[in-house]
C-alpha distance (Angstrom), angle and dihedral (degrees) to the residues before:
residue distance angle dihedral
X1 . . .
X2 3.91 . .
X3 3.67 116.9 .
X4 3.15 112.5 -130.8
X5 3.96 104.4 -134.1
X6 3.80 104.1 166.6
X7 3.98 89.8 56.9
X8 3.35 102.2 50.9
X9 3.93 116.4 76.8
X10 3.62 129.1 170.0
X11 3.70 133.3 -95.7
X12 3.50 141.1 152.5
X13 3.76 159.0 -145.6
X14 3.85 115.3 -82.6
X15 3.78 128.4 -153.4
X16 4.18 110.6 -115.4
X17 3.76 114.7 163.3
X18 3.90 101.8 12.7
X19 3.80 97.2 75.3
X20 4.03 143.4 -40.5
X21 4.00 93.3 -62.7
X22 3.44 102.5 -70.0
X23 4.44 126.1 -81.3
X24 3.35 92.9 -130.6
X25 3.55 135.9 102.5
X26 4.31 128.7 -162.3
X27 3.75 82.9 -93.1
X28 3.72 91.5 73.1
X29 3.68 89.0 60.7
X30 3.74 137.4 88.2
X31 3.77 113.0 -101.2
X32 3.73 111.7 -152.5
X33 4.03 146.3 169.7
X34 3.96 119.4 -119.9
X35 3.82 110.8 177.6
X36 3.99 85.6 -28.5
X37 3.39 102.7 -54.0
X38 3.76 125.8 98.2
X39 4.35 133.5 -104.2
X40 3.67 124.8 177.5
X41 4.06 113.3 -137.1
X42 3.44 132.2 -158.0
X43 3.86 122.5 -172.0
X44 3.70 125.3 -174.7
X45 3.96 106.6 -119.2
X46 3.72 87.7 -136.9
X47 3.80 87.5 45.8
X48 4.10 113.4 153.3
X49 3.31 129.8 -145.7
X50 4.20 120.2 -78.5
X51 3.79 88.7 10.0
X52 3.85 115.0 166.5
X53 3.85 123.8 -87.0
X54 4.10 119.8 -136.2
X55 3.55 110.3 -169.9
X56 4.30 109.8 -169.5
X57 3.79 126.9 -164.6
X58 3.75 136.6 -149.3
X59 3.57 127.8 -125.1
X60 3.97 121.8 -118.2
X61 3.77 120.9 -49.5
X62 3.89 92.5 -4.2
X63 3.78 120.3 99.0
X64 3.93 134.2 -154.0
X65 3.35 100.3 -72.1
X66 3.61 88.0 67.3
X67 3.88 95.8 45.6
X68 3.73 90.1 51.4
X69 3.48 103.1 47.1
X70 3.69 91.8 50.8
X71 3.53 97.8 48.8
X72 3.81 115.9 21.1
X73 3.50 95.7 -157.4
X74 4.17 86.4 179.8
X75 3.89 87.3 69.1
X76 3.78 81.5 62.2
X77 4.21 94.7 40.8
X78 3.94 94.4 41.1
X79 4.39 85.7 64.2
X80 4.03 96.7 24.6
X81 3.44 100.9 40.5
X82 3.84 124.7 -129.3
X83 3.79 136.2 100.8
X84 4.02 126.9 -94.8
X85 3.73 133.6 -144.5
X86 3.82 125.8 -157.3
X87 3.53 101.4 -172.1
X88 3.60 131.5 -176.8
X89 3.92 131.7 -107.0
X90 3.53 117.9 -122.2
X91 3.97 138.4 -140.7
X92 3.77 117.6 28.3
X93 3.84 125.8 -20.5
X94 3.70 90.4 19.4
X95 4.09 84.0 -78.3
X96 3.93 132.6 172.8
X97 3.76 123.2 -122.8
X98 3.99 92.3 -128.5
X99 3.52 90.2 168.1
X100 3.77 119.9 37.5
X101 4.58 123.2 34.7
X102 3.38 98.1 -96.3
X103 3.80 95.7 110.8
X104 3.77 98.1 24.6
X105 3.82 91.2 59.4
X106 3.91 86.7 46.2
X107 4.20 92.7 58.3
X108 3.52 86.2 53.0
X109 3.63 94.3 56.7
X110 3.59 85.9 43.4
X111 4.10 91.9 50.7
X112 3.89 82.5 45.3
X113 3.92 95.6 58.0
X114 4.07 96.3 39.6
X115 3.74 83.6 55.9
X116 3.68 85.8 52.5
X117 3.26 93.2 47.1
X118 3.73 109.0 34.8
X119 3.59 98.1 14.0
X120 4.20 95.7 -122.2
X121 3.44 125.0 -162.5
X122 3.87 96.3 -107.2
X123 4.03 90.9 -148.7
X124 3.45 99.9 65.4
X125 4.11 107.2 50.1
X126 3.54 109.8 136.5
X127 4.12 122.5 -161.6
X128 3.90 124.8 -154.8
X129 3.71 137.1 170.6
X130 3.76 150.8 168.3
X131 3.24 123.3 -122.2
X132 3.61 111.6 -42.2
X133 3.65 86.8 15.7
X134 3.77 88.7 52.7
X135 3.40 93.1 51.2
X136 3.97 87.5 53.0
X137 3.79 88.4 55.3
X138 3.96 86.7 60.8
X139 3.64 90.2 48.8
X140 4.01 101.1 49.1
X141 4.32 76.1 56.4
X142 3.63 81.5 75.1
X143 3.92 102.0 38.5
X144 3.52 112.5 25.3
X145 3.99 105.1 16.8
X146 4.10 86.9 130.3
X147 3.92 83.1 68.7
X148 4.12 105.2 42.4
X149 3.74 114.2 66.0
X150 4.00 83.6 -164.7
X151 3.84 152.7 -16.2
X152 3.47 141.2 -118.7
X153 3.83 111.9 -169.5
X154 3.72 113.5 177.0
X155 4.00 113.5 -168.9
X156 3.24 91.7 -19.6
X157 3.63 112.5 125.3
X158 4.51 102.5 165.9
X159 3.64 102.7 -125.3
X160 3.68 84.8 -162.5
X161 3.95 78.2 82.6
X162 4.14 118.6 -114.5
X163 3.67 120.6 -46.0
X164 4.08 114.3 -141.4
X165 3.92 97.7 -110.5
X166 3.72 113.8 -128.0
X167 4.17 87.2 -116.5
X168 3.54 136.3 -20.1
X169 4.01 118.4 -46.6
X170 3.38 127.9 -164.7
X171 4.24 109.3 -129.3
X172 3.22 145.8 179.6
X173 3.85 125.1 -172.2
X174 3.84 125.4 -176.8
X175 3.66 118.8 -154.5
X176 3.72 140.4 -172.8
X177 3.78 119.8 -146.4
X178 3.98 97.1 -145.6
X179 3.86 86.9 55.6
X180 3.59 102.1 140.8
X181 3.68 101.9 -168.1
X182 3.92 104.5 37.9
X183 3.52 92.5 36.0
X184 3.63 112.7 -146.3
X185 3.27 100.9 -129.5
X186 4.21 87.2 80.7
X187 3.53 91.0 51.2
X188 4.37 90.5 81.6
X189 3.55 98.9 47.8
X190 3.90 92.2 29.3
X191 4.16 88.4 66.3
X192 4.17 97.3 33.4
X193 4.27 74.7 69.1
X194 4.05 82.0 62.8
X195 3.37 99.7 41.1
X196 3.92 99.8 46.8
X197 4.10 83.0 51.7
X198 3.76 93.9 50.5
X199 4.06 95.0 37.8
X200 3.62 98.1 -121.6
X201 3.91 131.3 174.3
X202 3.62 110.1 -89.3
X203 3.38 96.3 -136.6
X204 3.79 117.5 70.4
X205 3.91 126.4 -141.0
X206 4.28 98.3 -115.2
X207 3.28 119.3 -148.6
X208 3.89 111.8 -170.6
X209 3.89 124.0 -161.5
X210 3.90 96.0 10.1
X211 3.49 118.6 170.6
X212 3.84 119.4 -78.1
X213 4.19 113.8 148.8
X214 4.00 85.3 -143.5
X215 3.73 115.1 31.3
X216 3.69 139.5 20.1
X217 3.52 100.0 -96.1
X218 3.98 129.4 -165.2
X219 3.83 116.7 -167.1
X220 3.57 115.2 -158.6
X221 4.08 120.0 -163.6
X222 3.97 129.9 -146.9
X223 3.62 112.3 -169.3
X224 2.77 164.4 -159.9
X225 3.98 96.9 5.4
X226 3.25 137.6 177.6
X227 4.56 104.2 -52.4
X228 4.08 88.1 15.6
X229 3.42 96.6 -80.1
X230 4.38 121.7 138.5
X231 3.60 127.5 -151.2
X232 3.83 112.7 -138.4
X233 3.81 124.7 -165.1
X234 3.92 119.5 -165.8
X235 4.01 115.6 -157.2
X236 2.99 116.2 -158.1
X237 3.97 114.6 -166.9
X238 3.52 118.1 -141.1
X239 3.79 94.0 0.8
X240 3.52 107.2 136.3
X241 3.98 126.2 -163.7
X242 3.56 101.0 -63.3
X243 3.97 150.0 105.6
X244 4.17 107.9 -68.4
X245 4.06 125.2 -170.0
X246 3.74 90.4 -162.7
X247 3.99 103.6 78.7
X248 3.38 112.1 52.6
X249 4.18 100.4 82.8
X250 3.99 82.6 57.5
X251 3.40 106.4 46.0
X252 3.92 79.0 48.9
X253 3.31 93.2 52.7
X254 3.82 96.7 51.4
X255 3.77 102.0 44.5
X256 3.57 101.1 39.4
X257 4.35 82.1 68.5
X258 3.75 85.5 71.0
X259 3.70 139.8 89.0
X260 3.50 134.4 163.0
X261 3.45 100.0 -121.8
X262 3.87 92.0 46.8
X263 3.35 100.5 -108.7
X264 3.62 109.3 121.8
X265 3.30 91.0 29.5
X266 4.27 113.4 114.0
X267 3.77 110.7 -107.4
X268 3.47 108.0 -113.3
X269 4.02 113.2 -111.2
X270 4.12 108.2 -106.0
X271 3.31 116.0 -162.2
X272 3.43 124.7 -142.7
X273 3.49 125.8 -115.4
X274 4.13 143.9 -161.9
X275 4.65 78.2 42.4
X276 3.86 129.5 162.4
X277 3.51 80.1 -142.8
X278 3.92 157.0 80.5
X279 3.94 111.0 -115.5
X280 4.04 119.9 -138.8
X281 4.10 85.0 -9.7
X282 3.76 79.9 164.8
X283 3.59 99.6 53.3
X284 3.72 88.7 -140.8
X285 3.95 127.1 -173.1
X286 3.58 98.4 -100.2
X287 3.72 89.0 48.8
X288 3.31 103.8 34.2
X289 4.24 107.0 176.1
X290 3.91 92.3 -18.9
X291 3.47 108.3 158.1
X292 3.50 108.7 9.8
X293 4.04 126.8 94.5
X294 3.46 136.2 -164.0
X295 3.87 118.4 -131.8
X296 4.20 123.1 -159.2
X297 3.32 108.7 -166.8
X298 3.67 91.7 165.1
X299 3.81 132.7 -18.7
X300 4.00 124.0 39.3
X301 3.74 120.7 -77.4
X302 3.77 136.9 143.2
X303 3.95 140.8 -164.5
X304 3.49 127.7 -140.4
X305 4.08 138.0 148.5
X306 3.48 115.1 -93.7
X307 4.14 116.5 178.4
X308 4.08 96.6 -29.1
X309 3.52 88.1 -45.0
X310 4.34 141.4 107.5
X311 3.67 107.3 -117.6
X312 3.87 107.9 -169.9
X313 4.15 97.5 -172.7
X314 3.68 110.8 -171.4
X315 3.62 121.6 -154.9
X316 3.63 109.5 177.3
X317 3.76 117.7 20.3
X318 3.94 124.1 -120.9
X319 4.29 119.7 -141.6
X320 4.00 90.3 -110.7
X321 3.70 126.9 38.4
X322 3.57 89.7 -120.1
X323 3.51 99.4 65.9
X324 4.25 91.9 81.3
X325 4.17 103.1 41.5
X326 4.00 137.7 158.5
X327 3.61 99.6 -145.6
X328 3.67 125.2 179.4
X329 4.24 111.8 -171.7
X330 3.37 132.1 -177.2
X331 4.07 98.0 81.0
X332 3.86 122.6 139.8
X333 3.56 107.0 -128.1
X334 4.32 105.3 178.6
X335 3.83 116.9 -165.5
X336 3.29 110.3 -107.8
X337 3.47 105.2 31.4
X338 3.91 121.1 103.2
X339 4.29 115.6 -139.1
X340 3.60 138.5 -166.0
X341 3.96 123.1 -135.0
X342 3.96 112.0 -176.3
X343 3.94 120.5 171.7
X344 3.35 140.2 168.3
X345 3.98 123.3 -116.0
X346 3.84 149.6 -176.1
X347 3.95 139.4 143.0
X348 3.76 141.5 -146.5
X349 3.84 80.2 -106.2
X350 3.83 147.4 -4.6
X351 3.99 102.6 -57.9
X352 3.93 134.9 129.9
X353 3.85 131.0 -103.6
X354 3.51 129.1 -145.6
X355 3.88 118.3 -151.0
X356 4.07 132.6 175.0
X357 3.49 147.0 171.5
X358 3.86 111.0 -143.1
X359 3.64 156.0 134.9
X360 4.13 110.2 -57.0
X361 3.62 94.7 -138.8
X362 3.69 134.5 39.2
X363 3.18 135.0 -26.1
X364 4.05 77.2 35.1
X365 4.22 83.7 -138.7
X366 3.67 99.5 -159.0
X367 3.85 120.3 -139.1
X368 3.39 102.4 -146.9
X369 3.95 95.4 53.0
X370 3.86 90.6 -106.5
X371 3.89 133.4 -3.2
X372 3.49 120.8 -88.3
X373 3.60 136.4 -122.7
X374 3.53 128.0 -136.6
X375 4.44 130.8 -178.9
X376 3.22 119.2 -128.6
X377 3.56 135.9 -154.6
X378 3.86 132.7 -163.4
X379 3.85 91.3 -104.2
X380 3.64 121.3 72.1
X381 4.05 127.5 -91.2
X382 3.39 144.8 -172.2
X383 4.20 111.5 -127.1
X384 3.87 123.8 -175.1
X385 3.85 133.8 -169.2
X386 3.90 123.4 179.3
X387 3.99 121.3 -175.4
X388 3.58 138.8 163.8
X389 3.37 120.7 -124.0
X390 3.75 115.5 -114.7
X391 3.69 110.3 161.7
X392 4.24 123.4 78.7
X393 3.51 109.6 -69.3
X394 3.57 121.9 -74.0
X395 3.97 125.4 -158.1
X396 4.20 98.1 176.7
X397 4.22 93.5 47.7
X398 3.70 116.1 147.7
X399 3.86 140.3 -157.9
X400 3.82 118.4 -139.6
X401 3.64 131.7 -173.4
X402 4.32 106.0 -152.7
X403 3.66 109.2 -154.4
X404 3.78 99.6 161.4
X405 4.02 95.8 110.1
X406 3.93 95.0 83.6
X407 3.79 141.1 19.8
X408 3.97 123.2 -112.3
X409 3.98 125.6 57.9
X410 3.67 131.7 -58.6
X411 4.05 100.6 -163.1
X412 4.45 109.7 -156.2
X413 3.89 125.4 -164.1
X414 3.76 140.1 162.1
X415 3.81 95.1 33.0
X416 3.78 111.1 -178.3
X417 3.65 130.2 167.4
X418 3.92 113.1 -170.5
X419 4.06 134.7 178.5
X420 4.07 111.5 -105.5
X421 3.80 118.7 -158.5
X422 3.80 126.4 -123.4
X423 3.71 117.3 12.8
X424 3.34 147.9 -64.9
X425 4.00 121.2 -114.3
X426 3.96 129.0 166.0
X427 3.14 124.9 -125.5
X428 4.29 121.5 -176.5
X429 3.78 107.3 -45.5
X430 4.00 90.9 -21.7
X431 3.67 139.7 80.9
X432 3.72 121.0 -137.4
X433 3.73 132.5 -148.2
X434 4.17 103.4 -155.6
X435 3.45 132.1 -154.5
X436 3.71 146.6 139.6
X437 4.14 101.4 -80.6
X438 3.84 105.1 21.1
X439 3.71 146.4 1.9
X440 3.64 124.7 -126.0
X441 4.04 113.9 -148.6
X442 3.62 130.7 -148.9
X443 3.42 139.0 -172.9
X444 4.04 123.2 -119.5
X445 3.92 84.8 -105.5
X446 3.90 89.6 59.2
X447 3.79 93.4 -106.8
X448 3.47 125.9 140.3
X449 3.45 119.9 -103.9
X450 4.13 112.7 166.6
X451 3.45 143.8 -34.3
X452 4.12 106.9 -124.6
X453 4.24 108.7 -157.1
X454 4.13 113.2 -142.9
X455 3.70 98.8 6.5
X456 3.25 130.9 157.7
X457 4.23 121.7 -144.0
X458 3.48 89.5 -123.9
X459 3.76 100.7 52.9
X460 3.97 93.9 58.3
């Protein structure tokens, strides 16, 4: 496959949050010789000890002057810490060798002398790029991913195709959508390659509007994959293939988590399983969608957090309601006992939602004899179901809320599922929760109704 050299031009990363772009010029670094061919360091004069290593590469036919003085990554290492390396590409027009080990056995003389020099902590090098040098970043994932603790490709889709990385990487890739040379369009199926290697969730966490001082930005989240690590992709809109200042504080900010040996790296969230309980019912921060999945049997949906809340936002409807579901399994339903599920509930728009309590695997037994239906408005409710549970035992139950009836979003919060005592009879068109002093009644939808103080069963 023909490179295709007069397309690609070089850009780079530029500092954002970490300072006011950076005073200095290339001629404030250190110029040195690796195997012959030149790098550009920058050290911290406060530097400590094992302090990370950031090593940033040029596009095509541009050179690290250019990188630098579009990015200023030392605005970034003078408050974080670490030591960066502009180094420079090799054969021809300043070009990448994206498919052979040329280059990738030059970084790691390059890590070798900076721990010489400025005695780096080896498990924490990170290695970004624009555009060619992005797509180098994806490469080394297949030659040298025992020596990057992450990667920050910007534009930089390889159109050598995607390498099989020698083990899970954690990456994050920023992307315009005007970007006339690596045209966006690649960028989707370009990552899915990554995620499919590295077994992540196929639905990604979306966060719309995030901050980006020059484009409206969405950053979408993959994780946790296979090792803990995410995948994060930054769209940019309207960002076409050119320098940026507005990505460098969160590609910082993402790769700085990781380490080699895992220890900086977050511990990924494990949810426990065989509980009395709903997990992350809140869908707080910290948490964000842990333990809940969406399913497409048919039709087109996806899930994502939207302001401490579940958004399920269905795009093309399925035949059953079923067929686009938030499930969350792992609940210990014991027969005999009688439970409470309450939830709060709205939608883009006047529409019906589905929810059950059943079996996780097939036949899908439902606990509650058949799901129920509930209308919802556009303005937040409160919605209640209580059951008793009279199948065998089950310790992997779920809960699933079926939204694939209608198009538009149903948004969920403040899930809770709680044991009730005594048990749960029916009596007309209401249910009744029994017990010594009072009876609580329900309506065949699960909703409450009224409490009724001193009552006997046989009076209602």
């Amino acid at each position: 496959m023909k490179f295709p050299l007069l397309l690609l031009v070089a850009a780079s990363f530029s500092f954002a949050q970490w300072g006011g772009g950076g005073g200095k010029s290339l001629n404030d670094y250190k110029k040195e010789s690796v195997s012959g061919r030149d790098i550009h360091v920058y050290a911290p004069s406060n530097l400590a000890p094992k302090s990370p290593l950031l090593i940033s590469c040029h596009g095509m036919d541009q050179d690290p002057n250019y990188q630098q003085s579009n990015t200023h990554w030392e605005a970034v290492a003078d408050t974080a810490g670490f030591v960066v390396v502009y180094p420079r590409g090799g054969t021809g027009m300043s070009t990448w060798d994206i498919s052979g080990d040329k280059d990738t056995k030059w970084v790691v003389q390059i890590i070798e002398q900076m721990v010489k020099e400025y005695d780096i902590d080896q498990k924490r090098v990170y290695l970004s790029g624009f555009s060619m040098g992005g797509m180098f970043t994806y490469h080394a994932m297949s030659k040298i991913a025992d020596k990057i603790a992450a990667i920050a490709p910007t534009s930089g889709t390889n159109v050598m195709g995607a390498s099989k990385a020698m083990r899970p990487v954690p990456i994050i890739h920023p992307h315009g959508t005007s970007d006339d040379v690596l045209n966006y369009s690649q960028v989707e199926g370009f990552i899915k390659n990554y995620r499919d290697q590295f077994h992540c969730p196929s639905q990604a966490e979306v966060q719309n509007n995030y901050p980006n001082s020059e484009n409206r930005a969405t950053m979408y989240t993959w994780g946790p994959c296979d090792e803990g690590v995410y995948i994060k992709h930054l769209k940019l809109e309207g960002r076409g293939h050119s320098p940026s200042k507005a990505d460098v504080s969160d590609i910082w900010n993402f790769v700085k988590q990781y380490s080699l040996d895992g220890s900086s790296i977050t511990p990924p969230i494990e949810v426990p399983t065989n509980r009395d309980s709903v997990f992350n019912g809140s869908f707080s921060d910290s948490l964000k969608l842990a333990g809940w999945t969406l399913n497409n049997h048919s039709g087109e949906g996806s899930l994502k957090l939207t302001d401490g809340k579940a958004e399920i936002n269905v795009t093309k409807t399925g035949t059953n309601a079923y067929d686009i579901q938030m499930i969350q399994n792992g609940i210990h339903y014991e027969k005999g006992k009688s439970y409470k599920v309450t939830f709060d509930a709205y939608a883009s728009a006047a529409r019906t939602l589905e929810v059950n309590i059943e079996k996780d695997t097939d036949p899908w037994t439902s606990y509650l004899g058949e799901a129920k239906t509930f209308d919802l408005g556009t303005e937040k409710k409160n919605f209640e179901i209580v059951f008793t549970m009279n199948e065998t035992t089950d310790e992997n139950g779920r809960v699933s809320f079926n939204a694939g009836l209608a198009t538009g979003s149903v948004f969920i919060d403040n899930v809770v599922l709680s044991k009730v005592e005594g048990t749960i009879g029916i009596a007309n068109d209401v249910r009744v929760l029994s017990d010594e002093r009072s009876l609580s009644v329900y309506n065949m939808k699960g909703g409450f109704v009224c409490k009724l103080k001193g009552t006997r069963m046989g009076d209602v």
